[in-house]
Backbone as CSV, one residue per row, in Angstrom:
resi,resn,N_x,N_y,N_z,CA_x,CA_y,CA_z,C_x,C_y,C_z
1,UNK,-2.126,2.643,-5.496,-0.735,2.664,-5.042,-0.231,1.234,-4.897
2,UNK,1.137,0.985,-5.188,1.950,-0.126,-5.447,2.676,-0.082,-4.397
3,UNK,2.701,-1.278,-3.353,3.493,-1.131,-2.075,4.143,-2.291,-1.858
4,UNK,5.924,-2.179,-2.086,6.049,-4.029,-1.670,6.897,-3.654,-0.309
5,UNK,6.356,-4.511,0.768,6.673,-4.834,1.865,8.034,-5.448,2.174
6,UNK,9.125,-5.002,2.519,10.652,-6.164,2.827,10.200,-6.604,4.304
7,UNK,9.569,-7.384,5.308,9.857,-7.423,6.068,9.879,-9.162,6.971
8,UNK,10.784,-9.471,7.517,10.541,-10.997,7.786,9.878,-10.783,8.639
9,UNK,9.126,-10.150,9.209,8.003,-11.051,10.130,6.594,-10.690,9.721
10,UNK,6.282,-11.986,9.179,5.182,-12.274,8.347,3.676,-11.676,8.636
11,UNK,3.966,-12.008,10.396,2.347,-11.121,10.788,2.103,-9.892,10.828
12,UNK,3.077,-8.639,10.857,3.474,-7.780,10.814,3.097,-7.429,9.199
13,UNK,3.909,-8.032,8.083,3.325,-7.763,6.937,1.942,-7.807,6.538
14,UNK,1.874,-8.792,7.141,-0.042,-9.011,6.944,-0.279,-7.836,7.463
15,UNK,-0.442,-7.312,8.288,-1.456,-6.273,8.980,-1.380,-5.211,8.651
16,UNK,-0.087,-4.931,8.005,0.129,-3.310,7.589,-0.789,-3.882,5.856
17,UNK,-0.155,-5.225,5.598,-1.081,-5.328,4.337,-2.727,-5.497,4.157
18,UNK,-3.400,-5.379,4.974,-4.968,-5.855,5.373,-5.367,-4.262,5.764
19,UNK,-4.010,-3.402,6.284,-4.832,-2.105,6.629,-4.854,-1.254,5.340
20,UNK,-3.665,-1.097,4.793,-3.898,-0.886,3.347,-4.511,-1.123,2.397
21,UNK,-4.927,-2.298,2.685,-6.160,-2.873,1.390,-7.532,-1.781,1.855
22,UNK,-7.830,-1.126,2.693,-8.576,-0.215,2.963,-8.657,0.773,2.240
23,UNK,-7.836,1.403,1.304,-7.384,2.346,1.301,-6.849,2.162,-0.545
24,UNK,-7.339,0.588,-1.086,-7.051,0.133,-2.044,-5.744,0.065,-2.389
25,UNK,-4.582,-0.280,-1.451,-3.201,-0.163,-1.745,-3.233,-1.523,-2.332
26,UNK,-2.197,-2.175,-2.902,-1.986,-3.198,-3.236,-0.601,-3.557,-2.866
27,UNK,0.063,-4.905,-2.273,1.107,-4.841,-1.186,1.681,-6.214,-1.616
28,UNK,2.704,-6.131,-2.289,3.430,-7.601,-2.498,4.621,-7.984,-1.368
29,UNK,5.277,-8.689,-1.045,5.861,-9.051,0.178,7.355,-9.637,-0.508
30,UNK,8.433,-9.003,0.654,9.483,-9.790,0.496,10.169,-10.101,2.157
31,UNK,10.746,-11.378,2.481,10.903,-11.496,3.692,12.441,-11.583,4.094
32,UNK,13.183,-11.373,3.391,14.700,-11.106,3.380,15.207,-9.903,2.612
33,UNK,16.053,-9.579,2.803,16.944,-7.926,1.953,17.235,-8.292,0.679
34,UNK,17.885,-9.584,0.550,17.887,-10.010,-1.261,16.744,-10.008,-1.667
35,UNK,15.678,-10.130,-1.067,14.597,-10.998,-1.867,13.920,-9.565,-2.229
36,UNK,13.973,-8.861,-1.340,13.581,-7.375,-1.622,14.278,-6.685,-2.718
37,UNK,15.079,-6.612,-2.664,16.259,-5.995,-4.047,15.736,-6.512,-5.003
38,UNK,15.916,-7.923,-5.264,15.317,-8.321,-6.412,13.881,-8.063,-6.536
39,UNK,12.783,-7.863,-5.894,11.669,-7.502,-6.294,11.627,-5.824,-6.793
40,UNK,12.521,-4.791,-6.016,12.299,-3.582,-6.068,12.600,-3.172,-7.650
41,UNK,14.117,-4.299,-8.212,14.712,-4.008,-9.406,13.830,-4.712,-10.552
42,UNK,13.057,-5.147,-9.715,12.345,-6.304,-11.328,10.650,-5.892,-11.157
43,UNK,10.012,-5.204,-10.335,9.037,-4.491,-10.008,8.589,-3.453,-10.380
44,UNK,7.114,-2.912,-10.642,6.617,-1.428,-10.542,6.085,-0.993,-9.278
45,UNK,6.581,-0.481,-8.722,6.105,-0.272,-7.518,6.374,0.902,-7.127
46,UNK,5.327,1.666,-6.286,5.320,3.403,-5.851,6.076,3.590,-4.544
47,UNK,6.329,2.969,-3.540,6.827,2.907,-2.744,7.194,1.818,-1.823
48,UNK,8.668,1.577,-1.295,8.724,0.308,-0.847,8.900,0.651,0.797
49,UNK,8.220,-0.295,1.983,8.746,-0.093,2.968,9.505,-1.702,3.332
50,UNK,10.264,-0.976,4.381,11.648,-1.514,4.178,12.174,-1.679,5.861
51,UNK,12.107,-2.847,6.378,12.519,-3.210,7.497,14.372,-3.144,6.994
52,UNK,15.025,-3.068,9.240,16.762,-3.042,8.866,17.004,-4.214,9.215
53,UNK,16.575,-4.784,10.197,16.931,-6.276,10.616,16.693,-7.224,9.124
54,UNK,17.152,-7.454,8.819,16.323,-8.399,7.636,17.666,-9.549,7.540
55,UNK,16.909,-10.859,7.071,17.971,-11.720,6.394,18.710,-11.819,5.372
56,UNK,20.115,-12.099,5.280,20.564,-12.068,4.047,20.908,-10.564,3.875
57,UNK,20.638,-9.656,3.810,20.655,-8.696,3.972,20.359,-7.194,4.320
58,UNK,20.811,-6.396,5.183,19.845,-5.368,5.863,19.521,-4.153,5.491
59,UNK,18.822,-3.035,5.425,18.071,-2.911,5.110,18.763,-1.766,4.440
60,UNK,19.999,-0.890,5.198,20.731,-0.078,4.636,21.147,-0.495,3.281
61,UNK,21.671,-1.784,3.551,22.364,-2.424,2.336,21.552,-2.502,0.805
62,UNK,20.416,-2.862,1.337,19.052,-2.959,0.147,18.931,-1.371,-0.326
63,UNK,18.634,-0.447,0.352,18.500,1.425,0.196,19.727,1.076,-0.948
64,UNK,20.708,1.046,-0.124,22.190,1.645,-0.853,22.325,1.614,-2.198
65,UNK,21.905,0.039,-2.455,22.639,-0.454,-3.319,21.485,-0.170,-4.892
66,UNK,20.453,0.274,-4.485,19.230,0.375,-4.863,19.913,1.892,-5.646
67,UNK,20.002,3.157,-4.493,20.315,3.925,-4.872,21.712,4.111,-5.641
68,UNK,22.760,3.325,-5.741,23.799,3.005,-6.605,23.893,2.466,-7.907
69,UNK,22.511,1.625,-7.666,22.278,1.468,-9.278,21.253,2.332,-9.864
70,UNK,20.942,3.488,-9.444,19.845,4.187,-9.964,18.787,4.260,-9.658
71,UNK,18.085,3.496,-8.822,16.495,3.487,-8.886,16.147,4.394,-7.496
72,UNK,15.220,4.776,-8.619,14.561,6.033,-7.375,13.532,5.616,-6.635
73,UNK,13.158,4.706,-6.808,11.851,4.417,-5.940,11.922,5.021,-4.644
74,UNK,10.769,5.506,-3.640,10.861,6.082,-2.413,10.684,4.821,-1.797
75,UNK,12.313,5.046,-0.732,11.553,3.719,0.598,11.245,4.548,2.124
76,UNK,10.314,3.841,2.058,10.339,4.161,4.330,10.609,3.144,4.812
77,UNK,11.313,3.316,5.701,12.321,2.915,6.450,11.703,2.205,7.774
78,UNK,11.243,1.083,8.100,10.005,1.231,9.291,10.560,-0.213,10.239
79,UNK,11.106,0.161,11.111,12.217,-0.138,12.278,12.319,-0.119,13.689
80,UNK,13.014,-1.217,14.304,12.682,-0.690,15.652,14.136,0.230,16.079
81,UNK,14.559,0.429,15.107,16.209,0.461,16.063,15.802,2.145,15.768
82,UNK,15.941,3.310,17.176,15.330,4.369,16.858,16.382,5.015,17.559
83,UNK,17.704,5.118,17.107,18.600,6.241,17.502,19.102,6.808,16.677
84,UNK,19.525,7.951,17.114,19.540,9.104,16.163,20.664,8.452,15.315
85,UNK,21.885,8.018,15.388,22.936,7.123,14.450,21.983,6.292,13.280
86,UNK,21.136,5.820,14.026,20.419,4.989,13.021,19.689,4.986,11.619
87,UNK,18.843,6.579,12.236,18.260,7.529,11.349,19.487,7.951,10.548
88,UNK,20.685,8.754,11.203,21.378,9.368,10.321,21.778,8.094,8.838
89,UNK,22.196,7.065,9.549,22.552,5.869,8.398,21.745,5.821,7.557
90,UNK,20.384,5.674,7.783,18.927,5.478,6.817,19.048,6.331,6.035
91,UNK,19.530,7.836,6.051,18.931,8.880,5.358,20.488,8.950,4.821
92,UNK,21.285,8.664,4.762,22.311,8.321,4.548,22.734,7.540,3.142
93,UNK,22.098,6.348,3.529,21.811,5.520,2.492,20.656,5.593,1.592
94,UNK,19.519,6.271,1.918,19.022,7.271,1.045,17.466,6.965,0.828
95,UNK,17.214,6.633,2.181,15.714,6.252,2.559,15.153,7.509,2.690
96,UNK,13.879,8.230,2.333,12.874,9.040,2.324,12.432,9.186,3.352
97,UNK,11.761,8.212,4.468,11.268,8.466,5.524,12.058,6.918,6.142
98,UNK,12.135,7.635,7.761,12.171,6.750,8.803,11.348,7.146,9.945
99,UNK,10.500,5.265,10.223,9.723,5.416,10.988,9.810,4.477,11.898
100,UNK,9.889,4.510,13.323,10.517,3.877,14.102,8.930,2.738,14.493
101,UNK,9.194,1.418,15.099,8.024,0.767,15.323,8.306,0.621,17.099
102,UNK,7.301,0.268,17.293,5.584,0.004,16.882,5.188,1.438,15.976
103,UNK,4.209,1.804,15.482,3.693,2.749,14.706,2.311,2.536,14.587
104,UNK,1.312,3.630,14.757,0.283,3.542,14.733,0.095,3.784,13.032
105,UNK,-1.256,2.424,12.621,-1.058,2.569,11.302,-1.659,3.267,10.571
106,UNK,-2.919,4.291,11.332,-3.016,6.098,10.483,-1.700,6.537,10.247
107,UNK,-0.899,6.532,11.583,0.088,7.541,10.965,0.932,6.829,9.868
108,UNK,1.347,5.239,9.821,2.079,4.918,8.950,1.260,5.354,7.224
109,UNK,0.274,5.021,7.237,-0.727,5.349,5.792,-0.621,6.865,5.582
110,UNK,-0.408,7.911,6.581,-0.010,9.199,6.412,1.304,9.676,5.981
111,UNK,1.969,8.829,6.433,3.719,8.980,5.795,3.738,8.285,4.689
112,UNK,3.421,7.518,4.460,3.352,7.137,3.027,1.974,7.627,1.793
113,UNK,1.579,8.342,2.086,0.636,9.507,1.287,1.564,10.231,1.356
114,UNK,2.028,11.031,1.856,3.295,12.329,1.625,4.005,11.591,1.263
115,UNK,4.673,10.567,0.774,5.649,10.017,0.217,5.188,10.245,-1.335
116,UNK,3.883,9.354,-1.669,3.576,9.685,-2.434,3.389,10.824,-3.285
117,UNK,2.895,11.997,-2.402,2.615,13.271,-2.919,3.341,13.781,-3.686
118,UNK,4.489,13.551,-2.835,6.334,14.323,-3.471,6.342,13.836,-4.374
119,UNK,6.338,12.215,-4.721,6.729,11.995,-6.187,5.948,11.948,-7.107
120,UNK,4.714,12.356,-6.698,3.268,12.316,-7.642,2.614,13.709,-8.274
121,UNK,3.436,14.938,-8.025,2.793,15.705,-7.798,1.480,16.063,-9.110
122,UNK,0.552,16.580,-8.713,-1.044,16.598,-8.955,-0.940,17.099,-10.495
123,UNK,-1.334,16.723,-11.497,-1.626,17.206,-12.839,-2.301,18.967,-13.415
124,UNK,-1.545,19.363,-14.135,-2.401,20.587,-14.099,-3.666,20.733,-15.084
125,UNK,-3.834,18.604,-16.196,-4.767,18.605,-16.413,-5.306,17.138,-16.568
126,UNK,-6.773,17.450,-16.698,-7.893,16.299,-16.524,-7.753,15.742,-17.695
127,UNK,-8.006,14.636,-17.940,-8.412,13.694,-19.243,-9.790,13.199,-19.035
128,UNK,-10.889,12.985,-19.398,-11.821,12.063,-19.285,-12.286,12.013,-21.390
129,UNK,-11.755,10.831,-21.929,-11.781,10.531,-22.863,-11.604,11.673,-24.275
130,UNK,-12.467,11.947,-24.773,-12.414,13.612,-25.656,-12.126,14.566,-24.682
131,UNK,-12.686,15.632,-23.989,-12.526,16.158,-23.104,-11.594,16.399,-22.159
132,UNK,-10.845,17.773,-21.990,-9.473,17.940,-21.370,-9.838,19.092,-20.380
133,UNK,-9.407,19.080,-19.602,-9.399,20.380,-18.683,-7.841,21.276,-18.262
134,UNK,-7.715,22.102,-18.513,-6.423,22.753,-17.774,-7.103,23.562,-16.992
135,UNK,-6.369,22.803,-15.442,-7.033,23.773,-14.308,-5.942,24.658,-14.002
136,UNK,-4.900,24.995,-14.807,-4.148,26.189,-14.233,-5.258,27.195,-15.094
137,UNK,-5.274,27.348,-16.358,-6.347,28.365,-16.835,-7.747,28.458,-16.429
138,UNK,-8.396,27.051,-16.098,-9.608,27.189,-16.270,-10.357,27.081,-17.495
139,UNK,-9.745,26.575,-18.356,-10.271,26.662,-19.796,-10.511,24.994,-20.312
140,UNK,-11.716,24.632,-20.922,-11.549,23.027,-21.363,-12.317,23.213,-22.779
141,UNK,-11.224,22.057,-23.395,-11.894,21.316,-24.602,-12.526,20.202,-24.913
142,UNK,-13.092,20.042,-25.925,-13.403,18.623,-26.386,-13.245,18.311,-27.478
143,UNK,-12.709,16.940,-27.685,-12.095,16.866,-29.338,-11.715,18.071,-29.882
144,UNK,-10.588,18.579,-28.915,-9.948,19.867,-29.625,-10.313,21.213,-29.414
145,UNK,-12.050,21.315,-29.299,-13.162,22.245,-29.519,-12.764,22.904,-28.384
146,UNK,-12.271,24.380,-28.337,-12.692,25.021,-27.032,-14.053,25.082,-26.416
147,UNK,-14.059,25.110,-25.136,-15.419,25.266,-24.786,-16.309,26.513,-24.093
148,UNK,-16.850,27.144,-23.617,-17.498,28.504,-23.790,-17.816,28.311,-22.389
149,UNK,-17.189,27.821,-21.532,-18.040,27.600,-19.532,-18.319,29.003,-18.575
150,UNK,-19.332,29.073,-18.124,-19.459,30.586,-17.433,-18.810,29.857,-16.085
151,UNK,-18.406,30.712,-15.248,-17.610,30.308,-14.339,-18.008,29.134,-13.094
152,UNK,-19.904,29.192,-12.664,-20.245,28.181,-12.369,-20.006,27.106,-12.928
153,UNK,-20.532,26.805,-14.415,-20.292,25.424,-15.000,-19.078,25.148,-14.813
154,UNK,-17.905,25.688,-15.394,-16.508,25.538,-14.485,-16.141,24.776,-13.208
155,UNK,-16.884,25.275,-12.617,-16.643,24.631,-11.010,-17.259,23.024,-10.957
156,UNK,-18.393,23.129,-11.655,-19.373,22.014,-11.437,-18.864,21.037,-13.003
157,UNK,-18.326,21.276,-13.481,-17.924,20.224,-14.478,-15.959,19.767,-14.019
158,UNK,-15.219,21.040,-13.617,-14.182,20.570,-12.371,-14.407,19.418,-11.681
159,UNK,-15.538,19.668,-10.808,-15.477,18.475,-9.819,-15.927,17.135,-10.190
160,UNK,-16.895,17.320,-11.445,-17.327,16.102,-11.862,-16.001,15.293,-12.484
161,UNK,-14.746,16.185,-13.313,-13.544,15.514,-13.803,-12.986,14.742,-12.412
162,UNK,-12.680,15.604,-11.527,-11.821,15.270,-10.699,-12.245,14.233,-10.038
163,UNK,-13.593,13.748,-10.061,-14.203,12.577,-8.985,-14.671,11.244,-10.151
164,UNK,-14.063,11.604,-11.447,-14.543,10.349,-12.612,-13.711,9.273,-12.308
165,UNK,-14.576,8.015,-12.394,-16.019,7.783,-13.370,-16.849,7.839,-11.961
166,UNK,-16.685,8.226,-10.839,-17.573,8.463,-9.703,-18.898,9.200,-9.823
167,UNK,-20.053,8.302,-9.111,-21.158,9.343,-9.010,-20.829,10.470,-8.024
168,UNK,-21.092,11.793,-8.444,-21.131,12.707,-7.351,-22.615,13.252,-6.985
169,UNK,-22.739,13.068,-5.880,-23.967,13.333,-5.082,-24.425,14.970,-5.293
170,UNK,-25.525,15.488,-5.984,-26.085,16.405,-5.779,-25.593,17.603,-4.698
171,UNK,-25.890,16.844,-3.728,-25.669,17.730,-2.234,-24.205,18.101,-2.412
172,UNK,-22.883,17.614,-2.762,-21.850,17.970,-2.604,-21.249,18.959,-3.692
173,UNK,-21.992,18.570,-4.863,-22.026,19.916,-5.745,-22.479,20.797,-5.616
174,UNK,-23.315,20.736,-4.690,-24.041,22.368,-4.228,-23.299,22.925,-3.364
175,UNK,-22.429,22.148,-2.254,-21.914,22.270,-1.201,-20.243,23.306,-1.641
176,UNK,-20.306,22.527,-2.933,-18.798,22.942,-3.703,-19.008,24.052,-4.602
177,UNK,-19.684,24.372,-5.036,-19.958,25.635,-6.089,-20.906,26.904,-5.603
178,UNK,-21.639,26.719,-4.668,-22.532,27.833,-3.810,-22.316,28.130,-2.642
179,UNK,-22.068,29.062,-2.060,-21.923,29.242,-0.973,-22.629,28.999,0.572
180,UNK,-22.222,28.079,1.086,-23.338,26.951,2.206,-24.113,26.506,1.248
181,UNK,-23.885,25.790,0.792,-24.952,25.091,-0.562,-26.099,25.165,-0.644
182,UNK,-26.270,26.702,-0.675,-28.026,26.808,-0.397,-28.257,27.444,-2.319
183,UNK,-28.715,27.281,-2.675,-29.296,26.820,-4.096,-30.553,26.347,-4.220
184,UNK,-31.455,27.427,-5.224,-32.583,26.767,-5.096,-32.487,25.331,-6.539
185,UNK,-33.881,24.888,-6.785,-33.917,23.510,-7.268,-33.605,24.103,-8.447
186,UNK,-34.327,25.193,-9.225,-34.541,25.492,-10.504,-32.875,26.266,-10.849
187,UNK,-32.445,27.019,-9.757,-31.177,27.622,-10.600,-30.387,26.594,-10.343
188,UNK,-30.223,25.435,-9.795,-29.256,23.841,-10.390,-29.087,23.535,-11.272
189,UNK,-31.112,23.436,-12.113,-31.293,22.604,-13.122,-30.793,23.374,-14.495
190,UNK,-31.491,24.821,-14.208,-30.493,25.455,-15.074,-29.157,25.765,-15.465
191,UNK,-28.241,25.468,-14.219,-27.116,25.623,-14.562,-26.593,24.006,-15.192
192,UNK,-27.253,23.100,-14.937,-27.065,21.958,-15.532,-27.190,22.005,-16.711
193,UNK,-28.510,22.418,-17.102,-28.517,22.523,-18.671,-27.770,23.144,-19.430
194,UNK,-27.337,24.610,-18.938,-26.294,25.141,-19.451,-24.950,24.320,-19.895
195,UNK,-24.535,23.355,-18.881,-23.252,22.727,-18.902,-23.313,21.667,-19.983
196,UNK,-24.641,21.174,-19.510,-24.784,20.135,-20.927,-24.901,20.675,-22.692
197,UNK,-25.372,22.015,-22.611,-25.437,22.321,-23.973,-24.000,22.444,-24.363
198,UNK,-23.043,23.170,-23.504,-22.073,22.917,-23.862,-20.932,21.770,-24.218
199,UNK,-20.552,21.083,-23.211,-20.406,19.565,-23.230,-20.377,18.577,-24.041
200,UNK,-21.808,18.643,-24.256,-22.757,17.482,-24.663,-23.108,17.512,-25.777
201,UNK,-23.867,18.663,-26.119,-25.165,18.770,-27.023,-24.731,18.868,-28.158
202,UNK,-23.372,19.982,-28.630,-22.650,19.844,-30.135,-21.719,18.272,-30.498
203,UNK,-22.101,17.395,-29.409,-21.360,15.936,-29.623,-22.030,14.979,-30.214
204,UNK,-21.453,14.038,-30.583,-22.433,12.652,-31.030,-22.236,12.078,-29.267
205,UNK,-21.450,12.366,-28.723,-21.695,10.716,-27.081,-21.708,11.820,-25.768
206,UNK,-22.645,11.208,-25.185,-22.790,12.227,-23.700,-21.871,11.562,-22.616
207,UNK,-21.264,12.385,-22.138,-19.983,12.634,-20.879,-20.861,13.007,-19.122
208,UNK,-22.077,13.463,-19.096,-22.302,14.280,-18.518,-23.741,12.638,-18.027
209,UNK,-23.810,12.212,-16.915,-25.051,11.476,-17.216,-25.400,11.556,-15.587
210,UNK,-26.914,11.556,-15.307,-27.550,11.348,-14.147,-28.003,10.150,-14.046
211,UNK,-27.945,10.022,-12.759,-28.311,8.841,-11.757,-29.201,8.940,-10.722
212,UNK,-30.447,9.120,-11.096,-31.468,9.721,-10.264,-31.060,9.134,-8.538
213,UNK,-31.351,9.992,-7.929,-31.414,9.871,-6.571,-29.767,9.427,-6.084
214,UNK,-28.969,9.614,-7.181,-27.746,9.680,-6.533,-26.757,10.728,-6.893
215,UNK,-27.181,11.302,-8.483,-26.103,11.980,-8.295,-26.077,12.404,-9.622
216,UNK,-24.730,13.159,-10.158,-24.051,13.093,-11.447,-22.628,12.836,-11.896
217,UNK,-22.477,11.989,-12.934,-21.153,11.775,-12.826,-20.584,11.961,-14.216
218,UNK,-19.408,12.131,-14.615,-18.666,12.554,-15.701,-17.707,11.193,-16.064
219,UNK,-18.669,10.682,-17.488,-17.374,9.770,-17.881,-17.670,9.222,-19.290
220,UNK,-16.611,8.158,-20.054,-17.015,8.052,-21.284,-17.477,6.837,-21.671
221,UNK,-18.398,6.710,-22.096,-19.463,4.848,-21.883,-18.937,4.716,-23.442
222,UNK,-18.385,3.339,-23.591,-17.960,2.898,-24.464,-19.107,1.798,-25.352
223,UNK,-19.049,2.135,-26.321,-20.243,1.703,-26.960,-19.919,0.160,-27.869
C-alpha cells in the first residue's frame, strides 16, 4: 500500500510513518495543502491522509479541488477539529473517512484497511505464472490446460495460490483443509502427490516445491 501523508507536523508524520512500515506500507510526506495537491496529482498512491489545519492550504480545499478535477483517490481525513460541522464539511468535500486526533494507531491502520478494501475489492482469480485459478468456480488451469482437482487438492492448492511466493507451514494446511487438522502423515502425503501429478507432472517446470521442515509453497522459479 501507497500512503502519502499531508501533514505539517513532522513528528506526527514520522510515527504514523514508522507504524506503518510494520505493516509494509510505504508513506511519502507532504507538509503544506499545495504541496499535497501536487503530490496527490503527480503520484500513485492508494490512499492519502490528509490533515485540515495545513499551510498554504487546508485540507477541505486540497479534498475539493482534488475531487473537481477528477481524481478519485480515497483520503482520510485525520484532524483535531471534531465537530459535527466539521465532519459534515469533510464529507462534503468528499473525504472517505474522518478521523478525529489523537487516534490510536491500530485503529488508524484499521480505517485505512477498509479504505482500502472498498477500492480494492478481492479478485475472483489467482495468477501464479502458467497457472490460473477461478475461485468463484473452483476450477484451475495451466497453460490453458484444465485441470482435474478432487475437492481436497482444491483447497490445498487454493491456499498455496493465495499465500504465493510464501512458504506455508504444513500445520496450517492441515488446519485449513481437515477438520481440527487432525490428518494422519500418509493421507497428506498422498493427497500431495495427487496434487502434484496434476499440477506438475504433465509440465516441463514445477510450481508446487517443499521446504523441508517448513513447509510448502506455490510459485514460479525463473530459470
Amino acid at each position: 500500500m501507497q500512503v502519502l501523508i499531508v501533514e505539517d507536523d513532522a513528528e506526527l508524520a514520522a510515527a504514523i510513518a514508522d507504524y506503518l512500515s510494520l505493516f509494509e506500507v510505504e508513506c511519502d510526506f507532504a507538509y503544506s495543502g499545495s504541496a499535497g495537491l501536487e503530490m496527490a496529482r503527480h503520484g500513485s498512491f492508494d490512499i492519502i491522509i490528509l490533515d485540515l489545519m495545513l499551510p498554504k492550504m487546508n485540507g477541505f480545499s486540497v479534498c475539493q479541488t482534488l475531487r473537481d478535477q477528477g481524481y478519485s483517490i480515497p483520503v482520510l481525513m485525520l484532524t483535531a477539529c471534531d465537530t459535527d460541522a466539521d465532519q459534515l464539511e469533510g464529507f462534503l468535500a468528499g473525504v472517505d473517512d474522518y478521523v478525529t486526533k489523537p487516534c490510536a494507531m491500530p485503529v488508524l491502520w484499521a480505517r485505512l484497511q477498509a479504505i482500502y478494501r472498498r477500492n480494492n475489492p478481492p479478485s475472483d482469480t489467482l495468477t501464479i505464472g502458467p497457472l490460473k485459478l477461478d475461485l468463484r468456480s473452483e476450477k484451475a488451469c495451466r497453460s490453458n490446460q484444465p485441470l482435474k482437482l478432487s475437492p481436497i487438492s482444491w483447497k490445498i492448492l487454493e491456499l498455496l495460490a493465495r499465500h504465493s511466493p510464501e512458504v506455508v507451514p504444513r500445520k496450517t494446511i492441515e488446519q485449513h483443509v481437515w477438520p481440527g487438522g487432525q490428518v494422519e502423515s500418509g493421507n497428506f502425503n498422498v493427497q500431495l502427490h495427487m496434487l502434484r501429478k496434476v499440477v506438475d507432472h504433465p509440465f516441463d517446470s514445477v510450481l508446487i516445491h517443499t521446504y523441508t521442515g517448513k513447509g510448502l509453497c506455490l510459485k514460479e522459479v525463473q530459470e
